[in-house]
C-alpha positions in Angstrom: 23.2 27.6 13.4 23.6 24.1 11.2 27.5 23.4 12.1 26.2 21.0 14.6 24.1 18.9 12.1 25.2 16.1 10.7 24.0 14.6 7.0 21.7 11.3 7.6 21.4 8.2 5.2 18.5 8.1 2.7 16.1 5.7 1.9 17.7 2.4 1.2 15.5 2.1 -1.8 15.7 5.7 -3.0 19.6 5.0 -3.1 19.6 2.0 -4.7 17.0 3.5 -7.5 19.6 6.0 -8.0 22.0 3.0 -8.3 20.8 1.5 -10.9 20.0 5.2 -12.8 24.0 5.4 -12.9 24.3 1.8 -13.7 25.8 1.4 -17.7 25.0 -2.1 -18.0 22.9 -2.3 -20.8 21.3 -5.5 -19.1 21.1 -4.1 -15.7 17.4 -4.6 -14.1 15.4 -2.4 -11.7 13.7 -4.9 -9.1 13.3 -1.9 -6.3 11.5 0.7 -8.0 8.0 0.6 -6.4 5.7 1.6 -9.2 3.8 -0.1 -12.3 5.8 -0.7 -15.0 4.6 -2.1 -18.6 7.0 -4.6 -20.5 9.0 -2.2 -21.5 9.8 -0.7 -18.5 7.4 2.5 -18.7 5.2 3.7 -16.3 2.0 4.3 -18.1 -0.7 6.7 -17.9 -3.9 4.7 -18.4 -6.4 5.6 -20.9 -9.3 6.5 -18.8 -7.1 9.1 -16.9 -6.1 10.4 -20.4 -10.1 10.8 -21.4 -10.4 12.3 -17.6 -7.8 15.1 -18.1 -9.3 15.9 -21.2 -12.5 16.3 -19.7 -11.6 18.5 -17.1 -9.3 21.0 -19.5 -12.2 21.2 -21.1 -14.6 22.0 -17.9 -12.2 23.1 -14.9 -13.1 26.6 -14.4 -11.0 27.4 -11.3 -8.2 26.7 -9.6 -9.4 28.0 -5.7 -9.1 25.6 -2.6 -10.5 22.6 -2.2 -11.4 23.2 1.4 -9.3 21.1 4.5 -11.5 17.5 3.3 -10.8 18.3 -0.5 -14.1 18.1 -2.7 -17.4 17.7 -0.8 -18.0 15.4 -4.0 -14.8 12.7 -3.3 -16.4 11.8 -0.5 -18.7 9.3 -1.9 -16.2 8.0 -4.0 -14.1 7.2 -1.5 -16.8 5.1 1.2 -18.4 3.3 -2.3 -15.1 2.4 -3.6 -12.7 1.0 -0.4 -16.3 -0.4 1.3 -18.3 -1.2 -1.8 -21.4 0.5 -2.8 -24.3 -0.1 -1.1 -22.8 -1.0 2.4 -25.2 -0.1 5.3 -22.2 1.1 6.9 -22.6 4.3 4.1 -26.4 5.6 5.4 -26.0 4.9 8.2 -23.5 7.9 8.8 -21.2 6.0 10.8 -18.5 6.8 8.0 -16.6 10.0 7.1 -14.0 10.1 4.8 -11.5 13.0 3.7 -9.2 13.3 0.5 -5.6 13.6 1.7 -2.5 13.6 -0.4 -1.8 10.2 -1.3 -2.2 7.0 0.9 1.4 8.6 2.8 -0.5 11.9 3.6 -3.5 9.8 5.2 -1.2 7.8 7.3 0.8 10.9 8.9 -3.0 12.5 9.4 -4.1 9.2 11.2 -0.4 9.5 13.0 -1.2 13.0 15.1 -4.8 12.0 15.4 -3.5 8.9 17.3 -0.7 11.0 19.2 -2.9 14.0 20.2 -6.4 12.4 20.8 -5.2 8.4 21.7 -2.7 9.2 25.0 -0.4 6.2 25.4 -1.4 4.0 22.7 1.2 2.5 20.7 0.9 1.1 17.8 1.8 -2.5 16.0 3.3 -3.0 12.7 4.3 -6.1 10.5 7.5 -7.5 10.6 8.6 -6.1 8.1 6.1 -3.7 7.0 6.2 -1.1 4.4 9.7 1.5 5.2 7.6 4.5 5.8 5.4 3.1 7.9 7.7 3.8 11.2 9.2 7.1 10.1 5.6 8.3 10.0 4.3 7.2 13.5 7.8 8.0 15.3 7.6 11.6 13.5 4.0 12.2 15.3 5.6 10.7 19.1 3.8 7.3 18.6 5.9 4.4 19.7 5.8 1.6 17.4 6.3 -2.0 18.1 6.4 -5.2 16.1 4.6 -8.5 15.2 5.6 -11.3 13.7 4.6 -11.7 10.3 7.4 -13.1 7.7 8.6 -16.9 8.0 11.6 -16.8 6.0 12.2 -20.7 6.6 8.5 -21.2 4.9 8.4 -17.9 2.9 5.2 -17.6 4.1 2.7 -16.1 6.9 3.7 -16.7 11.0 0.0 -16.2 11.7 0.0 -18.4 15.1 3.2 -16.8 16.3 1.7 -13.1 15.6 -1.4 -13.8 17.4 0.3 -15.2 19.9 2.4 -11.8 20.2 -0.9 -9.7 20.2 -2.3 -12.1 23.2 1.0 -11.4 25.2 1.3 -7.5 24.1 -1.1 -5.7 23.2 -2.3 -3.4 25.8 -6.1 -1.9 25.7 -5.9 1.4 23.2 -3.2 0.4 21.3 -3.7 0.4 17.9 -3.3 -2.1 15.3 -2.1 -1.8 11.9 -2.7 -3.9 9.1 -2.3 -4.6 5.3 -5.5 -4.6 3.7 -4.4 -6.7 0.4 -0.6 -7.1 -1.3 1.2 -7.0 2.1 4.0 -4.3 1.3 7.1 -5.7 1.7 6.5 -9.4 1.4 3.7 -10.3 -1.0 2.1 -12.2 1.6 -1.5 -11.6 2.7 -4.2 -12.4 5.6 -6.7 -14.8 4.5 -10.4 -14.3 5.1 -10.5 -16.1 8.0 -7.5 -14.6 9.9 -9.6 -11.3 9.6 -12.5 -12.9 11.5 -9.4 -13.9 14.5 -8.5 -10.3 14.3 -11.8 -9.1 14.1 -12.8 -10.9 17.6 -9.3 -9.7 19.2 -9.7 -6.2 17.9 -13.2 -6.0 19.8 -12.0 -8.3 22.7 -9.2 -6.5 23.6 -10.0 -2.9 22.8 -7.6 -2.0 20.2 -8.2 0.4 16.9 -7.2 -1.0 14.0 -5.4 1.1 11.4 -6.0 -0.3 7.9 -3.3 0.6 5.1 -5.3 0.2 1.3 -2.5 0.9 -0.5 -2.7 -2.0 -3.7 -6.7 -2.3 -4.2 -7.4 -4.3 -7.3 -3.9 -5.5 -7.5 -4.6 -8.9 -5.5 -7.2 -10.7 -6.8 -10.0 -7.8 -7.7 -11.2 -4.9 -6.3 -14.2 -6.3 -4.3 -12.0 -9.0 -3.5 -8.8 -7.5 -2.3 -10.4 -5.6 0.6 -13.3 -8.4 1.5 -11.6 -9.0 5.0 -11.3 -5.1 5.8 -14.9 -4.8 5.2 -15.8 -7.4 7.0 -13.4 -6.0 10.0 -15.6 -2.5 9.2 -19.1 -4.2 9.2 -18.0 -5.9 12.6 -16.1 -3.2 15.3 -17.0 -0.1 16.4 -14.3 2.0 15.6 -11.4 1.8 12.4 -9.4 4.3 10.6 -8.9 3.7 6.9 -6.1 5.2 5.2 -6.2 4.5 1.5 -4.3 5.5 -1.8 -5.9 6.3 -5.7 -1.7 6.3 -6.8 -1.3 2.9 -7.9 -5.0 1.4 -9.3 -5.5 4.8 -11.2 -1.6 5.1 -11.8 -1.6 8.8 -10.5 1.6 8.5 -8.5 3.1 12.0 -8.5 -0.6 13.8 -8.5 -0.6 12.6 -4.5 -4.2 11.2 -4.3 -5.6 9.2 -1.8 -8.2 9.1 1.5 -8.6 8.6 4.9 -11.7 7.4 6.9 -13.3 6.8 10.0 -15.4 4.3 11.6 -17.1 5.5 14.2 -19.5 3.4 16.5 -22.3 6.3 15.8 -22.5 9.3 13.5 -22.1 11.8 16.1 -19.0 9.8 17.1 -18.0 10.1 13.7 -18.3 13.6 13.1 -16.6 14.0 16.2 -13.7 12.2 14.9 -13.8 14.3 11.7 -13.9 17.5 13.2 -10.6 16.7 14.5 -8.8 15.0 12.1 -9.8 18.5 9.9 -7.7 20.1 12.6 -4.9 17.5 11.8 -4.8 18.4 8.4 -4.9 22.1 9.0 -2.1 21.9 10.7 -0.2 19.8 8.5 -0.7 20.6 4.7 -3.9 22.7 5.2 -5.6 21.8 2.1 -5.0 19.2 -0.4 -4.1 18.8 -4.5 -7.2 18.8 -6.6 -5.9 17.1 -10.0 -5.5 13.7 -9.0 -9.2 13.7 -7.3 -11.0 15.6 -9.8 -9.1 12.5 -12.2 -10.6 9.9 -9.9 -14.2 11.6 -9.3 -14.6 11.7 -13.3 -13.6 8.3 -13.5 -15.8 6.8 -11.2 -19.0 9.2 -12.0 -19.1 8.3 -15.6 -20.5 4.6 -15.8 -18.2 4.1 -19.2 -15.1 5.8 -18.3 -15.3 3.7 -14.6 -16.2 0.3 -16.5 -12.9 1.0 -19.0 -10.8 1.4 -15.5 -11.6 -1.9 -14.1 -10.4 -3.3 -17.1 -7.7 -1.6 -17.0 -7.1 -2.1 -13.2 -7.8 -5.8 -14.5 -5.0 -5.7 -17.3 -2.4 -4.6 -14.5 -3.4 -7.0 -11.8 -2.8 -9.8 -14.5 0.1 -8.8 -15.8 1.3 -8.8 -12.3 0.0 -12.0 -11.5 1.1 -13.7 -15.0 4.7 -12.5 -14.1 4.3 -14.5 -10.8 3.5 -17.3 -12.7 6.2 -17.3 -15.7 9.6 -16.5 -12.9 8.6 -20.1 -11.0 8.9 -21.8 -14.0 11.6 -20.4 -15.6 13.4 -20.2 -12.5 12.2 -24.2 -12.1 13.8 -24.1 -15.5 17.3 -22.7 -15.0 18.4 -25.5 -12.8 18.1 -23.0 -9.6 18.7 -25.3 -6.7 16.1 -23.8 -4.5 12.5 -23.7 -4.6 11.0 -20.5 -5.7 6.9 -21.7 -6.0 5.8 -19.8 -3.4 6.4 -16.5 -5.4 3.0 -17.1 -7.1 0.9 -17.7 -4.0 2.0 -13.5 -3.2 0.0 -11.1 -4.7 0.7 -7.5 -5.5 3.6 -6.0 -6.8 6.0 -6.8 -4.1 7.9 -10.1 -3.6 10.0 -11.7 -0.8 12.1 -13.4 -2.7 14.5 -16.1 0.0 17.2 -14.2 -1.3 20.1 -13.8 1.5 21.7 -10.5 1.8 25.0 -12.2 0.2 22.9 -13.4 -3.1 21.4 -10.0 -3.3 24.9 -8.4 -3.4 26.1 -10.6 -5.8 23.5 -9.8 -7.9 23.8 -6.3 -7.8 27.7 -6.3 -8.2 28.1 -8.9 -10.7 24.9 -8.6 -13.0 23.2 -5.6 -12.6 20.1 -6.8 -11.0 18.8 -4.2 -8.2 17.0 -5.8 -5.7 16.9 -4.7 -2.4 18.9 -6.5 0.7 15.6 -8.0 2.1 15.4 -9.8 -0.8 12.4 -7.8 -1.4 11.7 -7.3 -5.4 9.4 -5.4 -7.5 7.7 -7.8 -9.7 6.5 -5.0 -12.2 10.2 -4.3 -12.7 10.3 -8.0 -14.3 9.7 -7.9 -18.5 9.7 -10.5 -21.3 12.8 -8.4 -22.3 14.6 -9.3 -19.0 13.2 -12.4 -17.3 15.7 -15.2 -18.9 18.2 -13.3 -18.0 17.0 -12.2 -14.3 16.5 -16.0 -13.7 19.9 -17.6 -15.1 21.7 -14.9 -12.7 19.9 -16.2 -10.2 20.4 -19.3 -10.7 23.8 -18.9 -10.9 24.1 -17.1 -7.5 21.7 -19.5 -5.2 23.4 -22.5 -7.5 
């Protein structure tokens, strides 16, 4: 039955993980790993969700379903945290939200709502745009297109040339997708005000927009990171929200995050939510508990959810510092090009300018794993590696 198949290639970045896993180096650096790191390369498990677990040894008393949504209780947690508490938009019903596993399990839930209930829409991503992002949508039968985002002669945002792609493009029903904060791959995000242009195409033209939350809290703060999606929310009829807990609780392999709907009424809504249960029925059926039962003690106990901003806090300016300290030693090596733009990006991703040939070079003579975007992982970066991460570059861009 299988002598017809033929192997495929992995994930680019899975591979060149692996890469570096075999490199023996002793200096060789992981710039592709997408995940939190510390300054000594560890991925930590942060305090609160330490006092969270212990909590629930000491009070889980089963381990039944959740139920298709997850627990009744997440709910709340997840409409106060991506809209902020005490948005209208909460009463008012016009919100339902459902645990799913991780941010990648909303987004393939929102990808055969859109195919089975959406007929002929199509929907727009970044260019580039996170990896996954296509396999998802072409896996549910939804063809997707690109905008342009990237300027790789600026290293910044084409905003004019994407709207002017949407204008020309987009077609009634499609649906839109966009970054909420820490644009995944290049670092670069929408300002406030390009949310209020979106805003008025999204309801001029009829299109859905599909909001990836991925990096809350990473940015600039938690309210602040996701201040143009709620405006977007407070100001169209209908959105889909796909968020994920993985990264500002640091619960990657648990497989937590959310999706929600905006619906232009609550009947609309329930509607909506009635069918997207179906969705997950027929996809996973029911998701994990651990990493939401985590995040629901968190956020219900005023000091356990005060210790987690700071934590999320501790991260985000890490991140941030990091930004901060490669421009100038870079500016310090002698590198011939100009690398300031790195700490205008937020998140943990970074389009570096590097060409495909400088990337190689990297890789081959110093041990320094980027991937062939140029796209690095500024978490990956330490006080243990940076002097030596920016004289090889140096060297290679001269």
């Amino acid at each position: 039955m299988f002598k017809h198949l033929k192997a495929v290639s992995g994930d680019p970045l899975l591979a060149l993980i692996m890469a570096h896993k075999q490199d023996t180096n002793p200096k060789k650096i992981d710039l592709g790993v997408g995940v939190y790191k510390d300054d000594n390369g560890h991925t930590p498990i942060l305090n609160t969700v330490k006092k969270a677990e212990a909590i629930l040894l000491e009070q889980e008393d089963s381990k039944s379903y959740l139920g298709i949504y997850g627990a009744t209780e997440f709910e709340a947690i997840i409409k106060d945290l991506i809209l902020g508490e005490g948005n209208p938009l909460i009463p008012s019903g016009r919100v339902r939200s459902t645990q799913t596993p991780g941010g990648t399990g909303a987004l393939k839930v929102a990808a055969d709502f859109i195919s089975a209930n959406l007929k002929g829409a199509r929907l727009w991503v970044s260019d580039p745009t996170w990896g996954n992002h296509k396999s998802i949508f072409d896996s549910a039968g939804v063809e997707v297109k690109n905008y342009p985002y990237y300027d790789p002669a600026t290293n910044g945002l084409r905003f004019d040339d994407m709207m002017a792609t949407l204008e020309a493009e987009v077609k009634e029903g499609d649906v839109l997708l966009l970054h909420a904060c820490c644009h995944n791959p290049t670092g670069i995000d929408l300002q406030f005000d390009h949310w209020k242009v979106l805003t008025d195409f999204v309801n001029k033209r009829g299109v859905l927009a599909l909001v990836d939350a991925a990096y809350q809290g990473f940015g600039d703060g938690l309210d602040e990171d996701l201040a143009g999606l709620r405006y977007m929310a407070a100001n169209v009829q209908d959105m889909l929200i796909a968020n994920s807990f993985s990264k500002n609780f640091g619960i990657y392999r648990e497989r937590c995050g959310g999706l929600s709907v905006v619906a232009a009424s609550a009947d609309e809504a329930n509607a909506a939510f009635s069918i997207i249960g179906q969705a997950i029925r027929a996809n996973y059926s029911m998701p994990p508990a651990h990493g939401a039962a985590v995040v629901y003690t968190i956020m219900s106990n005023p000091e356990l959810k005060a210790e987690w901003v700071l934590e999320v806090a501790a991260m985000r300016d890490r991140i941030n510092g990091l930004r901060e300290k490669l421009v100038a030693k870079l500016a310090a090596s002698g590198a011939s090009k100009d690398f300031s733009f790195i700490k205008d990006q937020r998140g943990m991703f970074s389009y570096s300018g590097l060409t495909l040939e400088q990337v190689r070079t990297l890789r081959s003579e110093y041990a320094i794993y980027i991937a062939d975007t140029g796209r690095m992982s500024i978490a990956g970066v330490s006080d243990n590696n940076i002097d030596y991460l920016c004289e090889s570059i140096a060297k290679v861009v001269g």
